[in-house]
N, C-alpha and C positions, 0 to 999 in steps of 0.2 A: 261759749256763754249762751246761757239761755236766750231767747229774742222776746219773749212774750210775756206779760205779766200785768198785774192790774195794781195799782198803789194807790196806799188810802192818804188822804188827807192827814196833814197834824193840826193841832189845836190851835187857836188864836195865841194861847202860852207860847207854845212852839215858835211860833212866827216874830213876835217880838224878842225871843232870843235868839231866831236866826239871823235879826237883822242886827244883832249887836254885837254876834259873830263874824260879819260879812263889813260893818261897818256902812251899809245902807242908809241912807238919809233920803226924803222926798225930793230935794234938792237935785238929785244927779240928775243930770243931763249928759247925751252922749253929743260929738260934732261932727261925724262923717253918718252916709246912709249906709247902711246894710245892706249888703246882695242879695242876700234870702235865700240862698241856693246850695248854702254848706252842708255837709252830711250832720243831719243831727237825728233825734228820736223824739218825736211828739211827746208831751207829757199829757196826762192825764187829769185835763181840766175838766171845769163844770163851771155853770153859772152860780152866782155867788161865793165861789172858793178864793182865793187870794194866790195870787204867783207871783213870781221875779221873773224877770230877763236870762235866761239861761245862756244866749248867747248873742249878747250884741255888739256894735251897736245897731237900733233894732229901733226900722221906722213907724210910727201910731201915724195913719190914714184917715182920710174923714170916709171911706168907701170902701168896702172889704172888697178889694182889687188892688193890683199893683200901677191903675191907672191914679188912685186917690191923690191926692194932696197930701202932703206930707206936714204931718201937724208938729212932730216935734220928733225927736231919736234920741229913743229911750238907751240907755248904759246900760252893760252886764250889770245885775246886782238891783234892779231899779224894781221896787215893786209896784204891784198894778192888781186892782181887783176887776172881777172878771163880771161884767151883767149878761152879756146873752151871746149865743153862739151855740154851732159853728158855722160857718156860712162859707159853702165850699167855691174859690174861683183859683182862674193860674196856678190850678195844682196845688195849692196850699186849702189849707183851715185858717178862717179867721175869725179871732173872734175880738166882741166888744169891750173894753174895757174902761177903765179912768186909770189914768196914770196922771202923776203931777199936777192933778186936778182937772185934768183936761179926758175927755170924752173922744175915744176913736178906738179905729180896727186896726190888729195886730193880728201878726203870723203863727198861730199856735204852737208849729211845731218852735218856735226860740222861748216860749216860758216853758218854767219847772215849777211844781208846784213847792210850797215851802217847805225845807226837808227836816233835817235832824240837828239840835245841837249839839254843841261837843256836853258829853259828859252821859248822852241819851242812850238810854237802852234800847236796843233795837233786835228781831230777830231778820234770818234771810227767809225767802218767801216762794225760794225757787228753787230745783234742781239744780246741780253741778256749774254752780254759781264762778266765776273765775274771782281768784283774789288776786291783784297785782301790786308789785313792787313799788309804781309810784301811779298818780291821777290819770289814766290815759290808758287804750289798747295799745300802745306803743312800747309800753313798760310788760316786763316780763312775770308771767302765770308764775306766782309761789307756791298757792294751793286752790281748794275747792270747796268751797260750802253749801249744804244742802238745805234746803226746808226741814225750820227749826232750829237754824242752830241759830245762839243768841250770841251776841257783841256787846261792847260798848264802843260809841264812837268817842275819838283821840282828838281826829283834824278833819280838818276841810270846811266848807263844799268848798270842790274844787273841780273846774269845768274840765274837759278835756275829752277830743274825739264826740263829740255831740251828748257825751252824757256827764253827770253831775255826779263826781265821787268823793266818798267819805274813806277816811282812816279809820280802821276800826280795830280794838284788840279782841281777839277771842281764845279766850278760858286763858291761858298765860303763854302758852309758846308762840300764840301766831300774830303777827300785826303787817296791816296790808291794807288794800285803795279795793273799793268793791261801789259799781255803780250804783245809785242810790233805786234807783226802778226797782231793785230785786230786794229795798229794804221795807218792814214795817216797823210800827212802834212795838214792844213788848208792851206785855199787860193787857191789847186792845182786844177787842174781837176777835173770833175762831179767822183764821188767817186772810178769808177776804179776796183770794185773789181769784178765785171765779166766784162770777155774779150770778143770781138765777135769771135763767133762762138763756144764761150765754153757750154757747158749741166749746168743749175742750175735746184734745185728740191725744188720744194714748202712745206717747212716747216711749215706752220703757215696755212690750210686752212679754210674756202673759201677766194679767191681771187677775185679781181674785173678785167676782161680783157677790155681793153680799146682800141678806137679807135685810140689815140695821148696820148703821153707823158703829163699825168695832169689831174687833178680832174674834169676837164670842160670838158675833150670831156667823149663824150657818153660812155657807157657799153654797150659792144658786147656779153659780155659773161663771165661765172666763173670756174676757177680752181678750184675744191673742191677735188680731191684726196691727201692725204698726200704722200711727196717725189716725185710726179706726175715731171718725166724731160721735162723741155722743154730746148729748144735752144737759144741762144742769137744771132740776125742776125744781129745787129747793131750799133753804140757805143749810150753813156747813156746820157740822157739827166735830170739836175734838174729842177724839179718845184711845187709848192705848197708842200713844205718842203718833199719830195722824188724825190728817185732817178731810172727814168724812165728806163726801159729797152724794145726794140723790141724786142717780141720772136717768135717761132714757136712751137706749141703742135705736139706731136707725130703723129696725126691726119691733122698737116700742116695745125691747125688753128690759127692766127696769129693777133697780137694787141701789144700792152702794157701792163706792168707790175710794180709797183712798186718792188725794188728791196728788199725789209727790209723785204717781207715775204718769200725769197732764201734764200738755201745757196748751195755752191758745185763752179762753177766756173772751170770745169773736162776736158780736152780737149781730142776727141779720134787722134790716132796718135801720143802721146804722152808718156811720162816717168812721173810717177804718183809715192806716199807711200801710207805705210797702215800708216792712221794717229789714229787710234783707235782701236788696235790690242790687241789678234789674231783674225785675221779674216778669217770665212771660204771661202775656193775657190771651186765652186760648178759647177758638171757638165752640169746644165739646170740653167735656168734664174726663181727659184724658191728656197723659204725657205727650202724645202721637198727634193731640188736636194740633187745625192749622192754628196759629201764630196771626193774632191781629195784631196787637201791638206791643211792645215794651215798656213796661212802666218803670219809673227809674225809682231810685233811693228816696225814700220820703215822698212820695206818690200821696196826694189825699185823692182816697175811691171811697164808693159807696157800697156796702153790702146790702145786696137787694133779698128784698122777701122771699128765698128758697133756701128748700131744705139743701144743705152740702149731700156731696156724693164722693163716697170712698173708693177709689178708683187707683190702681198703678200703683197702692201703697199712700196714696195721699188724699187727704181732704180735701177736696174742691170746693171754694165757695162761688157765689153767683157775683159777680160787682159792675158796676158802674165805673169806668176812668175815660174822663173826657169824651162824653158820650158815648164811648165804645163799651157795647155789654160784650160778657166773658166770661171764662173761668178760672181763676187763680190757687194757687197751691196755699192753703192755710197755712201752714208751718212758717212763712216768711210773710206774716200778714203782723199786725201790733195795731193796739188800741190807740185813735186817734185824741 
């Protein structure tokens, strides 16, 4: 299954009918503390957006530390909107929030943002997407979905293995549990899922560079390294069933791209996880560097101000973990 992907926001509509789907009320309350140490996947917040508890129960702090004061423990299912963050300590992102009217810091990586309800159109947003049998990597691969192809969701959310999945039927033979990361809404924006100015890395080569966004303008030239970064310098445009992207090669050669042979979406200056851990943290931007440290599954690092370097077949970015600088393998990085 894909590791990397960027997921947009649903609508305040959305959210009121996912909470009547989930059976959410401001009332929950959870009565044990949370570990905070379980394998999950950060979602993809922002200040002002609105989340749930994706896996609790899941303590609100008065101090974005695991020293804080323990203000209340929030339940699976508990929404919470989001004022400001992320404030990286103890390995985790925290960020601000109000839940049950009360004001404190949560673990970022245990909300989801608010997803799909049943009955919602949605398309997938990602390469060789896994569908399984029931809510969970535990459950057995049926089929595979690509970028583009559209569903409707049946059931869920439904937690399981650190991600948030939905039932979904697509076109009439196929119905299956697909984690919700790799979903969008239909009808919204050209697909969304690299941002400008974010690094993505060519999974799937050779590629075709292009003049214009589409099958009809010329070829300028090919990507053919595998994980090869380039940059995204502008937003995306669909046409001839892809979804166009401007980029820049490390070489500051520049065209278009179809977006379904990426993935990563990585931004430097940012607060980033290890989404496919452990991962080593390496002194030089090579397989062969020495080995400072290990960062483990759901690591919050910082992506520092350099440009990646394409080495050994892989993307190197620059980060920050736990005051150790480094160099980390893109491909097992995800948006914080």
């Amino acid at each position: 299954m894909r590791r990397l992907g960027v997921r947009n926001r649903a609508s305040i509509a959305l959210l009121v009918a996912l909470l009547a789907v989930l059976g959410v009320s401001s009332a929950w309350s959870g009565t044990s503390v949370s570990a905070q140490d379980g394998e999950v996947i950060a979602a993809a917040i922002t200040p002002g957006s609105d989340a749930v508890v994706d896996d609790g129960p899941l303590n609100q702090r008065s101090q974005p530390n695991t020293g804080g004061t323990v203000l209340q423990v929030l339940a699976t299912g508990t929404l919470v909107n989001v004022i400001s963050g992320p404030t990286s300590a103890n390995g985790y992102n925290w960020w601000y929030v109000t839940a049950n009217g009360t004001d404190g810091y949560v673990v970022g990586q245990y909300l989801a943002e608010v997803g799909y309800p049943i009955g919602s159109n949605v398309v997938v947003n990602s390469n060789y997407v896994n569908i399984r049998s029931g809510p969970g990597t535990t459950y057995g691969v049926t089929d595979q979905l690509s970028t583009g192809a559209t569903a409707q969701v049946i059931g869920g959310p439904s937690a399981g293995n650190g991600y948030t999945w939905y039932q979904i039927q697509y076109q009439t033979s196929l119905t299956g549990w697909i984690a919700g990361m790799y979903l969008t809404l239909s009808g919204g924006p050209p697909s969304g899922t690299f941002g400008v100015n974010s690094w993505i890395m060519l999974d799937d080569p050779p590629v075709n560079l292009r003049s214009g966004p589409g099958t009809t303008y010329a070829v300028t030239g090919s990507l053919n390294n595998n994980y090869q970064p380039v940059q995204v310098t502008g937003t995306a445009t669909n046409a001839n069933g892809y979804t166009w992207y401007p980029i820049a090669t490390l070489g500051n050669v520049t065209g278009y791209v179809a977006g379904d042979f990426f993935e990563g979406g990585i931004y430097l200056n940012d607060y980033a996880i290890v989404a496919d851990g452990p991962l080593n943290l390496r002194a030089t931007a090579s397989s062969s560097g020495t080995i400072l440290t290990t960062m483990p599954n759901n690591a919050s690092i910082f992506i520092n101000n350099v440009t990646p370097v394409h080495a050994n077949g892989i993307a190197w970015f620059n980060v920050t973990y736990n005051s150790t600088t480094g160099w980390a393998a893109g491909m097992y990085l995800g948006d914080a």
